[in-house]
C-alpha positions in Angstrom: -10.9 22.9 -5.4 -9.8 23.6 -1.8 -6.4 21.6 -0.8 -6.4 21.4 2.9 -4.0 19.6 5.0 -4.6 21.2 8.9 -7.3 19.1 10.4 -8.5 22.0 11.9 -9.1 23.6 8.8 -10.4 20.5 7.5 -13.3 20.7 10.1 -14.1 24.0 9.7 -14.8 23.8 6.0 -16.7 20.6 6.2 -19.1 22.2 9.2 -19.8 25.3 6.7 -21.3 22.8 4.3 -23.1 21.1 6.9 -24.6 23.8 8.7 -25.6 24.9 4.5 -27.5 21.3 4.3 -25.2 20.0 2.1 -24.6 16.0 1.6 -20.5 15.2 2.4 -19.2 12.3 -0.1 -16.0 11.2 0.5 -13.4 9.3 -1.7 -10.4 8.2 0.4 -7.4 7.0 -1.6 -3.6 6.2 -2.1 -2.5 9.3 -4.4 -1.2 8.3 -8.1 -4.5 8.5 -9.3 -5.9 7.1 -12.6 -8.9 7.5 -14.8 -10.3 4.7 -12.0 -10.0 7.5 -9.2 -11.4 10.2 -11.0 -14.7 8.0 -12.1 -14.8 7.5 -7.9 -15.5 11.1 -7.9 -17.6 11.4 -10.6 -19.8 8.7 -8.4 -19.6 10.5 -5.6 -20.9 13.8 -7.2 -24.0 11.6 -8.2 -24.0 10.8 -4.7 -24.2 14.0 -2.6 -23.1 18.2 -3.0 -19.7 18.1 -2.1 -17.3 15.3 -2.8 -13.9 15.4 -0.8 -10.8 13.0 -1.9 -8.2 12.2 0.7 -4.1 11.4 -0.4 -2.4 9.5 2.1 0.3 6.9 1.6 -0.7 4.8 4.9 2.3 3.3 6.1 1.0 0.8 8.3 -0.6 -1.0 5.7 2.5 -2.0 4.1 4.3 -5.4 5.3 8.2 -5.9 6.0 8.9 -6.8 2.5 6.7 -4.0 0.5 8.2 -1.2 0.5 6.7 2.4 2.0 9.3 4.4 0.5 8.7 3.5 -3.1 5.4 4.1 -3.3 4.8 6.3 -5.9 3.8 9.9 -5.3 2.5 12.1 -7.6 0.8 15.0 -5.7 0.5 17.9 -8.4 -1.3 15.9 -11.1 -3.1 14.0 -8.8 -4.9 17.7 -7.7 -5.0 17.8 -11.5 -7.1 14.9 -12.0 -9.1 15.8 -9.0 -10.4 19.0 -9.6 -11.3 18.5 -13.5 -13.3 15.5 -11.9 -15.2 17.4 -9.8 -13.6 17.4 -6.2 -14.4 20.4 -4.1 -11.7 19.3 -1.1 -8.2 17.6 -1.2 -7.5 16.3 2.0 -3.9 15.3 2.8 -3.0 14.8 6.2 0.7 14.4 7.4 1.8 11.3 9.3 1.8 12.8 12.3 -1.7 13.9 11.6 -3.0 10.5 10.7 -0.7 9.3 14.0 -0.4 11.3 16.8 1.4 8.8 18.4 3.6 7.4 15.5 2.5 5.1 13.4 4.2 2.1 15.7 2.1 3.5 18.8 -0.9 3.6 16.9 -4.8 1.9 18.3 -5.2 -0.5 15.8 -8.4 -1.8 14.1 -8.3 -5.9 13.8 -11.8 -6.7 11.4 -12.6 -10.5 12.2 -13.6 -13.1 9.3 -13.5 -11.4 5.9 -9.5 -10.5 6.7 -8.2 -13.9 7.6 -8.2 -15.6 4.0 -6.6 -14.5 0.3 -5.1 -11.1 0.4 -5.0 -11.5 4.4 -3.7 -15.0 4.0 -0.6 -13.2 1.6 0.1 -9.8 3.1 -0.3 -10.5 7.2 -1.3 -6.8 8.9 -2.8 -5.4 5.2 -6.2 -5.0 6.7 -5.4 -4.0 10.0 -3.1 -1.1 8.4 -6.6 -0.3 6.0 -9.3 -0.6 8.7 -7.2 1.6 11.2 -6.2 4.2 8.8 -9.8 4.5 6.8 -11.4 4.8 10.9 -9.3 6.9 11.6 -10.1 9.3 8.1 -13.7 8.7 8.9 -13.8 10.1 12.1 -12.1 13.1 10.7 -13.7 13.5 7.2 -17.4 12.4 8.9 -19.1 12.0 5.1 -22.5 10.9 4.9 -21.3 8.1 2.1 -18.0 7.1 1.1 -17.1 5.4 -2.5 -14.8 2.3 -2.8 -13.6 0.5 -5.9 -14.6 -3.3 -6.6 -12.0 -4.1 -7.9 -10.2 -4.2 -4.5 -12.9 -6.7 -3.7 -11.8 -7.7 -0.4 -10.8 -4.3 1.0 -14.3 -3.5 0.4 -15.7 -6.6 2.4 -13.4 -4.9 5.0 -14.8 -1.7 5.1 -18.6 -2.8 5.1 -18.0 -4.7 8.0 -16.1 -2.0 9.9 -19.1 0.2 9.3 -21.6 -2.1 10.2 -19.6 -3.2 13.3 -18.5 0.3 14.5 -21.9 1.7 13.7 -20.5 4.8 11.3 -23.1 6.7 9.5 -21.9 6.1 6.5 -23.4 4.9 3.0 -20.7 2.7 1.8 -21.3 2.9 -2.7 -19.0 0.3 -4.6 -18.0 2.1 -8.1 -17.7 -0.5 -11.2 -13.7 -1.7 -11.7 -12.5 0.5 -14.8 -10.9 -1.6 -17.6 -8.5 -1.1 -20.4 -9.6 -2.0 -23.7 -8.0 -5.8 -23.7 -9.7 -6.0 -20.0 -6.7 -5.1 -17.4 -8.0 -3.2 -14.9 -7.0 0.3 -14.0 -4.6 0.0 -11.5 -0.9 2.4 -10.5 0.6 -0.8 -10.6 0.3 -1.0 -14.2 2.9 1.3 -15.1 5.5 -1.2 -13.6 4.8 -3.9 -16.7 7.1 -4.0 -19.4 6.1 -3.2 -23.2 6.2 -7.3 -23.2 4.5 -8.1 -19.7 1.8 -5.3 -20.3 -0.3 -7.1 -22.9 0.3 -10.7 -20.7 -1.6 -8.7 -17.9 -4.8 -8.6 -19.6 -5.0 -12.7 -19.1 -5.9 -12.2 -15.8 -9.1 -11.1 -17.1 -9.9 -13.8 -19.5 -9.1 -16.3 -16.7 -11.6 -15.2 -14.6 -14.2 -14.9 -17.4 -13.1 -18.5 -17.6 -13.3 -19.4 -13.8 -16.8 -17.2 -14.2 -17.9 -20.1 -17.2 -16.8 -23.2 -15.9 -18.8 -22.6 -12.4 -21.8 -21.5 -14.2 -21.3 -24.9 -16.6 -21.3 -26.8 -13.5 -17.7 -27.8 -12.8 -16.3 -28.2 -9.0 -14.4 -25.3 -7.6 -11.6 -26.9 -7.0 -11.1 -28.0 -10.4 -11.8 -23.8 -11.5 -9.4 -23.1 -8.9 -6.8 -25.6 -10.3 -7.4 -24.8 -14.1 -7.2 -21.1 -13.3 -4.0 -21.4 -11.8 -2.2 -23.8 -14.5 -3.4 -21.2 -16.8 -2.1 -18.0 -15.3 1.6 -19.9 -14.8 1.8 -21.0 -18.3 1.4 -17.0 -19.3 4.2 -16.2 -16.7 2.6 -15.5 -13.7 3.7 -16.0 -10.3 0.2 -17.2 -8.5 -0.3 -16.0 -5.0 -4.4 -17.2 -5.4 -7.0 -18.1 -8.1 -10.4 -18.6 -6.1 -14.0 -18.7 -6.1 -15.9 -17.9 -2.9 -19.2 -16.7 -2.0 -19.3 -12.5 -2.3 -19.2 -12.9 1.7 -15.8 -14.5 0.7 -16.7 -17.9 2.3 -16.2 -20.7 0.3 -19.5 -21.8 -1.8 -21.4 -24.7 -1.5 -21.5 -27.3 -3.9 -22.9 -26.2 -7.5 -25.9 -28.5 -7.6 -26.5 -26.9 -4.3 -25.9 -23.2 -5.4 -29.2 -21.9 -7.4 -29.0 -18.5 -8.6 -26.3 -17.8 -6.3 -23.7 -14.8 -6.1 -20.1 -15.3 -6.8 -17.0 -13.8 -6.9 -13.7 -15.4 -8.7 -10.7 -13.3 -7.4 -7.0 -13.8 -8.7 -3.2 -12.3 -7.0 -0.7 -12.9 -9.1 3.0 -11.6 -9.7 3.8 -10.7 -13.4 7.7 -10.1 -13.1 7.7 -7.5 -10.4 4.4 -6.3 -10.4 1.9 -7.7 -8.0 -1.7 -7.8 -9.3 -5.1 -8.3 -8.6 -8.7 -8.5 -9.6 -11.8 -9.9 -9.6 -15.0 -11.1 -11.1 -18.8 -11.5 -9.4 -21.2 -13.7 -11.3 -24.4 -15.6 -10.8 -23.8 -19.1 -10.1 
């Protein structure tokens, strides 16, 4: 695996393999990979002939009260876990790479609709720090198809409609959420849960397999909503949301009204320290 981190040499790879014929996946993440990241690769080497992986920790997608500076970074075994999965390029670009300008000086990307409810409701800025930054590694990267996680549901709303909107090239594929055995998702986040809050995580999941029964059963979504939210605080969680929308993230009509409709139930939720989310789409 090539580890590259001048844009010029960045380019000058990638136009080899084009001028070769070759199909460019990319897989842009957050460093501290897990097992998660590395079956985003193995996606994208079903996908195309070279897969490149980006590590940037994108500072202006963090709000005033998350903190940039403890994010964790884990850059040798994160080249580790890339290359046994398959990656052919590490891409990690500097800050003044990724911001010419400084990341207070930056152009910023503002997506409309799918950023102004839940995890935009929660973390003002988020999406405008995501849709600027992944643009931005777009235009340099230039991939024929990209692969996002589901379990960041909304993120990937986010980048679907940038692509659509800004016209990019780009097949957007949306890899399966990885799960523990009990049901947690794979996430980094997970390594901040105590031996005791570690096996209360997992109830996130059974929730939404709840929320997922109880809409399918008939029930109103505000009463899902509710129950869902009860339930989380009696295991100990702090809840930021417990929601069912449409998978275009509006909110559903009424069940009678819903047929054979999709749906998603998404949960945010603090567990002591640890900020988690995840989701679950269903037919209605």
């Amino acid at each position: 695996m090539l580890t590259v981190d001048q844009l010029d040499a960045l380019r000058s790879t990638l136009e080899t393999w084009r001028r070769a014929g070759e199909r460019i996946a990319f897989v842009p993440t957050m460093g501290n990979l897990h097992a998660g990241h590395h079956s985003l690769i193995a996606l994208a080497r079903e996908r195309a002939d070279r897969v490149v992986a980006s590590v940037f920790v994108n500072p202006t997608q963090f709000g005033p009260n998350e903190d940039f500076s403890r994010y964790p970074r884990t850059p040798e075994a994160d080249a580790e876990g890339l290359s046994a999965a398959g990656c052919d390029l590490l891409w990690l670009p500097s800050v003044e790479t990724m911001y010419p300008y400084g990341a207070d000086n930056t152009v910023s990307i503002r997506v409309p609709q799918v950023t102004e409810t839940l995890e935009g409701a929660h973390r003002p800025g988020h999406f405008d720090g995501v849709a600027t930054v992944v643009a931005r590694l777009f235009n340099q990267v230039q991939p024929d198809v990209a692969v996002f996680g589901r379990k960041d549901f909304q993120q990937l709303a986010v980048i679907r409609y940038l692509v659509r909107d800004l016209a990019f090239p780009i097949e957007i594929v949306a890899a399966s959420t990885q799960r523990e055995a009990d049901g947690l998702a794979l996430s980094s986040r997970n390594q901040y849960l105590s031996a005791d809050e570690r096996p209360r995580a997992a109830e996130i999941h059974r929730v939404l397999q709840g929320m997922r029964e109880a809409v399918q059963d008939g029930r109103p979504r505000e009463a899902v909503e509710a129950e869902a939210a009860q339930r989380l605080a009696a295991a100990g969680f702090a809840v930021d949301y417990a929601a069912v929308r449409r998978t275009d993230l509006t909110l559903p009509e009424s069940a009678a009204a819903a047929g054979n409709a999709a749906r998603v139930a998404l949960i945010a939720a603090r567990l002591g320290r640890t900020r988690l989310i995840d989701n679950l789409e269903f037919t209605a």
